[in-house]
C-alpha positions, 0 to 999 in steps of 0.5 A: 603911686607911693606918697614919695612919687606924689611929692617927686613926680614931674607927671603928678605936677604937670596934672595939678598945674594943669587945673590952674591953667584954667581956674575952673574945674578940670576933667582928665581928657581935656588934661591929657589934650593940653599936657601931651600926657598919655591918658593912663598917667593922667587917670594915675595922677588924679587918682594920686591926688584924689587919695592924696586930698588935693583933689576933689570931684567936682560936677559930673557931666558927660565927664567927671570933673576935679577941682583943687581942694584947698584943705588938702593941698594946706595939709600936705604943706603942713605935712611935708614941712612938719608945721604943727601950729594952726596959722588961720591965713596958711589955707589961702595963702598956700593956695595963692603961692602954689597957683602963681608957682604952677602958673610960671613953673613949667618943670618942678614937683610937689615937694620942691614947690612947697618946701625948698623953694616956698622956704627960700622964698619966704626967707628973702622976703622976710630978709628984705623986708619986702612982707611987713607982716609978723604972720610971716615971720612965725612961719618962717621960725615954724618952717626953720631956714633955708640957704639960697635965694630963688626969685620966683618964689620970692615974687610968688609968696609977696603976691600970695601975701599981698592977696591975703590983704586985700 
């Protein structure tokens, strides 16, 4: 799978929102039970996120286990948002926003998720003064603006900050 189709695909989403859903580690039988999702693409989707970084394996068992790698999943936000500087709260924070997102979000991919809609998001907080913290602010000036509003996103980036202070 090419790097464009780990960014668009609905499948690779499904996957990655899958581990979410349970906050442990995950194993790809189990994925493909809870995702109505045929065994190959899921083995085709971790693949993808393993080479991709945003997976790593876990324990073995009676079956390989995945589990999220934040390192991974804060690069390829980085990466598709070309931010050059080192933010020391980005790691947690991306981790927080994409597990509310994958939570809520049923039908998305991997490229809308941390690009166009964690911008708009990140915009209207920062707009409505709903984040009263400067780190927000030079992301957003790093990330550049955005136009339209989207709610969820909104929610998911003030919780996401909001859990950084805590």
């Amino acid at each position: 799978m090419t790097r464009l189709n780990l960014l668009t695909s609905q499948v690779v989403y499904r996957v990655l929102r899958s581990f979410f859903n349970h906050e442990i580690e995950n194993y790809g039988k189990a994925i493909q039970r809870e995702t109505d999702i045929s065994q190959g693409q899921v083995g085709e989707s971790i693949k993808t996120l393993l080479e991709a970084d945003i997976l790593k394996k876990g324990k073995r068992t009676k079956a390989q286990y995945y589990k999220i790698n934040k390192e991974g999943l804060h690069n390829l936000f980085k990466e598709t948002n070309n931010i050059e500087r080192d933010f020391d709260f980005l790691k947690e924070l991306i981790y927080i926003y994409t597990r509310n997102y994958c939570l809520k979000i049923e039908d998305s991919n991997i490229q809308q998720m941390l690009t166009e809609e964690f911008k708009r998001g990140l915009q209207t907080n920062i707009t409505h003064q709903k984040i009263e913290d400067e780190r927000a602010e030079d992301l957003f000036i790093e990330i550049r603006e955005n136009d339209e509003l989207t709610q969820y996103s909104e929610d998911f980036i003030q919780q996401a900050f909001s859990s950084l202070s805590t």
